[in-house]
N, C-alpha and C positions, 0 to 999 in steps of 0.2 A: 881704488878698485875693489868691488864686492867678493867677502871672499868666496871660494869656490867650494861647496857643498859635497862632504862624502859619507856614506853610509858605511860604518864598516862591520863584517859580520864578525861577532862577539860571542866564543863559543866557553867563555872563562879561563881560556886558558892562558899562558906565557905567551903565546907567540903573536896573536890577536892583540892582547891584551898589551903587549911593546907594541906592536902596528898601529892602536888609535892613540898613544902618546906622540910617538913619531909625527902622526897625521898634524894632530892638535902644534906639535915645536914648528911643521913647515907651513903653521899658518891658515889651514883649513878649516870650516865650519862643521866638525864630525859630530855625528850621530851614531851611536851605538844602537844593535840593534841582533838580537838572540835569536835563530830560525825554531820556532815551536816545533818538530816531526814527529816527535814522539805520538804512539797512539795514545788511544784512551786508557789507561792503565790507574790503578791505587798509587797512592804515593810511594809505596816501598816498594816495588816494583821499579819505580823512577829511577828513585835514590840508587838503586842497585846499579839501572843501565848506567846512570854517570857518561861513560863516552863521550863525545862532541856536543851533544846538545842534551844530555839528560835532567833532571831540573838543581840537580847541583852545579850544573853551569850556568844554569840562569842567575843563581846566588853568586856566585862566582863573578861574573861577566857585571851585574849589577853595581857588587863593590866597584871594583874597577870603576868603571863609569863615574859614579860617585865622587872617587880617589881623584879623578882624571877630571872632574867635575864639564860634563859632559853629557846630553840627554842621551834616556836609553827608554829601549821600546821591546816588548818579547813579540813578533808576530807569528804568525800560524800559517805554515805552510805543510799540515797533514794531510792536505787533499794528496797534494804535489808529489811529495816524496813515499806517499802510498803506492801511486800510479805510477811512479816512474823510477822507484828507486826498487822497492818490496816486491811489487806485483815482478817488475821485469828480473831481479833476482832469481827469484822463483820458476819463472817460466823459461830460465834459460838453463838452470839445472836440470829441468825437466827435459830437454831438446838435449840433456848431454855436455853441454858447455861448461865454462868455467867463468862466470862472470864476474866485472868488476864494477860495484857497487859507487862509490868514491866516487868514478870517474862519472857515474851518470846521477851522481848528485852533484857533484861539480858543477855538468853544462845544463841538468834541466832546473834542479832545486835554486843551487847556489846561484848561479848567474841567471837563466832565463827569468827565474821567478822573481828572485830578488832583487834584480835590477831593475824589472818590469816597474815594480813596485816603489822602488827607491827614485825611481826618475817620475814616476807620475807625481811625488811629493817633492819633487824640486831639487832633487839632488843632481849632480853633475854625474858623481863615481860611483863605483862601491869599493871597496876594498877589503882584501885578505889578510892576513897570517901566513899564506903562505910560503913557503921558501922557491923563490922563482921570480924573474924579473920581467914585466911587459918592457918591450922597445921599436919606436917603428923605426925600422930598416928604412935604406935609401931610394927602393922601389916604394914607398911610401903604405906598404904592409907592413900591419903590428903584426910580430912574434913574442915569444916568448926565451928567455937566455934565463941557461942555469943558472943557478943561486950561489954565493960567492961559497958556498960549503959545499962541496962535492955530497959529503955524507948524509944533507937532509934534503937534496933537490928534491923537488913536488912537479917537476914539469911533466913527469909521466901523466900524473892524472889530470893534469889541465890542458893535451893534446888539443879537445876536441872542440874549446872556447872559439866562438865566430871571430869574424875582423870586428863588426859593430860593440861587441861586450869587450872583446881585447880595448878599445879605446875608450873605453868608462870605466878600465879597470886600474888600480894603481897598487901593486901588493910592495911594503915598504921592508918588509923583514929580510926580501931576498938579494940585499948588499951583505947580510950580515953573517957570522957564526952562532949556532945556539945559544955556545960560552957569552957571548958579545948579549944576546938577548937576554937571558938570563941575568947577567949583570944590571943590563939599564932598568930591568923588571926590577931589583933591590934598590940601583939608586933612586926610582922615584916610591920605594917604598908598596911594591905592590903586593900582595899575600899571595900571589898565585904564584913565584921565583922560581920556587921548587917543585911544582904540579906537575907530576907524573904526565910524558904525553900515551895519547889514548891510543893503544893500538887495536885492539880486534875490533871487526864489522861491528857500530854503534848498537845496531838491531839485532843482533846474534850476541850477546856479552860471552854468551859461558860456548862459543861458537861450533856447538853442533847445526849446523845446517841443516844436515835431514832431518832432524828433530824438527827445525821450523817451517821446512818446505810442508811436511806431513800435518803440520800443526796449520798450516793457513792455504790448505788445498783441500778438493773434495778428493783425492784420488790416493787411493793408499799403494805406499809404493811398492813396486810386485819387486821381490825375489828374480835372479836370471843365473844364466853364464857365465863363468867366466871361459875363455876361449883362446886357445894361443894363435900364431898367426897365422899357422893350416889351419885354421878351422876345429880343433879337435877341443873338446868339450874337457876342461881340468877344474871344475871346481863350481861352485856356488858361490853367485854375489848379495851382499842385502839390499840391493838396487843402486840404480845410475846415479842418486844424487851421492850417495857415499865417497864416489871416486873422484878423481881428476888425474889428466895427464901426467906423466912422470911418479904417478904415488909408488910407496914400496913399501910403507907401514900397513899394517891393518889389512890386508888380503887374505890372510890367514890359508897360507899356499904352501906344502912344505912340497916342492918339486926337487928337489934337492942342489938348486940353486939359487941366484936372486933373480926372482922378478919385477917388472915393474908394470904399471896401466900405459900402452903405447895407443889405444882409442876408444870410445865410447860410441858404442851405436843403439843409439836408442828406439829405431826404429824394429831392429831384432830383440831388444833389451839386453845386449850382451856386452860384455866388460873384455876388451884383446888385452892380455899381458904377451909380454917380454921380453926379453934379455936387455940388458942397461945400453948394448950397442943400438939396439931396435926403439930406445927412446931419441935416438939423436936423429936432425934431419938438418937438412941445409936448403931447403925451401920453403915459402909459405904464403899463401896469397890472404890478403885482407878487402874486407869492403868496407861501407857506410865510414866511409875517408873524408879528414877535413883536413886541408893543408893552412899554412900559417904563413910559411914566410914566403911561397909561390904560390899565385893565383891556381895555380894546376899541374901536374906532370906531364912534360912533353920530353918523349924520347926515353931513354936511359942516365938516371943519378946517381952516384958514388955517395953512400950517406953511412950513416950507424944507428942501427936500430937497437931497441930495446924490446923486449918481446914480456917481457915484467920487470912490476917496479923494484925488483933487486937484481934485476941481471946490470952488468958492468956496460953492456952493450957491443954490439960486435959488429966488422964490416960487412958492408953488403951492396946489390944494386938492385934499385929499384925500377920498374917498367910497369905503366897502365896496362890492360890485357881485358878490359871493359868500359864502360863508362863510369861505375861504382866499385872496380875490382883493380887490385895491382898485385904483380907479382914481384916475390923480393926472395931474388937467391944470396944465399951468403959466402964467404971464402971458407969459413968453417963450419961443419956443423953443428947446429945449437942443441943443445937438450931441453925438453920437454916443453915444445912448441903448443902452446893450447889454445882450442877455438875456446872463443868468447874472449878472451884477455886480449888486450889492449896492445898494439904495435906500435911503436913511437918513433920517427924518423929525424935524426941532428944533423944537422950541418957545423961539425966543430960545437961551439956552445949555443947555437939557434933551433927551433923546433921547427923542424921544414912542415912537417903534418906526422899524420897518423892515421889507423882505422880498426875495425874487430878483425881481428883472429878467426879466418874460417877455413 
């Protein structure tokens, strides 16, 4: 039997980097291959951002390959992740929101693109690093189930994967524990064992945001409001993209209690603070919905949603209320529920779907 072709994306780090040894031990034909996003930038610029794909991961992700003796390829997908990752960052800042960037490199970069790309060349899969497991259910729909570590699941951000890339997907890392990664990264001798994982926005390193929204927009960002929730005018903001829901640092408010940003209205350009009770809600409807492990919501579901990627997750029910819209009340209420961020809905360890926060 010919073996069965996988691409897998090689960002130099530990977790990728155990994921195409893994592929290679269960027999697969892997090809390594690095997502170029990076703009046009000087070298030391590069070296700096480092993050997931800066070109110290291409050095990185290289050895490996090498090590793993195994072909590797860097391809260029800066169109893609300009337009779909940067531009909609930006633009959703600007509208007030709170975007998450990951997740729409996830489904447009990482999978649309690169699968695209990987199957016109003969491959079968692609495959991740990440921690999360594809499985098709007995309705004969792939989902996705937690990763055997509670503490590094990734399925928040890979809600929003179709049925068609869910089944060309095979991410190997997510039976295991870091510890456990880490380890088989030294026993096959790999140098990246120890490599720090990369947390802040790839494209923001030193992650001022309104720095970079003002830096690749024509529109300089005005001054407004801030305003409590009569309406009464307490303060001066240095614009909408500085904030996000729930903040309490940096308002620079001495009201003689704590405040926090409870909405963004960017249509009046004004910033509502207050009180810590007034950040909590126990409702919130989502749209641009993809479900996983049900073709669609019919009627009312008992699920547990995550409303960000560090919340623990909490009960809730869900009901459609449009054809692109659902409503999802909770038994408790959540704090600082934010438009633009990502709704995630489980069934026990299954990702039923998700959608944006609006």
């Amino acid at each position: 039997m010919e073996k069965k072709k996988v691409v897998i994306g090689m960002s130099g780090g530990v977790d990728s980097s155990v994921a195409a040894s893994l592929l290679k031990e269960q027999g697969y034909d892997v090809i390594g291959v690095t997502m170029q996003i990076w703009q046009d930038e000087d070298n030391e610029t590069k070296e700096e951002q480092g993050g997931c794909c800066g070109l110290s991961a291409v050095d990185d992700a290289r050895r490996v390959a090498e090590t793993l003796e195994i072909p590797y390829y860097v391809m260029n997908f800066k169109k893609e992740f300009k337009e779909k990752v940067m531009d909609y960052f930006v633009a959703e800042y600007q509208q007030g929101r709170t975007p998450n960037p990951c997740i729409a490199c996830n489904r447009y970069v990482k999978w649309e693109s690169l699968l695209k790309r990987s199957l016109d060349i003969g491959a079968d899969y692609i495959a991740t690093g990440h921690y999360a497991r594809v499985v098709q259910l007995e309705n004969g729909r792939y989902t996705l189930k937690k990763s055997a570590t509670a503490a590094k699941d990734q399925t928040y951000a890979l809600y929003n994967l179709t049925q068609y890339q869910l089944s060309h997907t095979i991410m190997p890392v997510g039976e295991y524990t870091k510890d456990q990664i880490r380890e088989m990264a030294k026993e096959i001798n790999l140098r990246v064992a120890n490599k720090p994982d990369s947390q802040e926005i790839c494209f923001i390193p030193d992650n001022d945001y309104a720095k970079f929204i003002e830096e690749n927009t024509d529109t300089k960002i005005q001054k407004g409001n801030f305003v409590n929730t009569a309406g009464e005018v307490v303060g001066k903001h240095k614009g909408i993209t500085h904030y996000t829901i729930g903040q309490r640092k940096g308002l620079n408010l001495s009201l003689g209690h704590p405040v926090f940003v409870v909405e963004i209205r960017p249509e009046t350009n004004e910033v509502v603070i207050g009180t810590s009770n007034e950040v909590f809600s126990d409702k919130l409807y989502a749209n641009q919905l993809n479900f996983m492990s049900i073709e669609d919501l019919e009627g009312d579901m008992k699920v547990t949603a995550k409303i960000r990627y560090s919340h623990q997750g909490a009960d809730c029910i869900i009901r459609k209320v449009g054809e692109d819209k659902l409503e999802c009340v909770f038994t408790e209420p959540q704090r600082a529920i934010t438009p633009g961020q990502a709704v995630v809905f489980y069934d026990g360890e299954y990702v039923v779907g998700g959608g944006t926060i609006i």
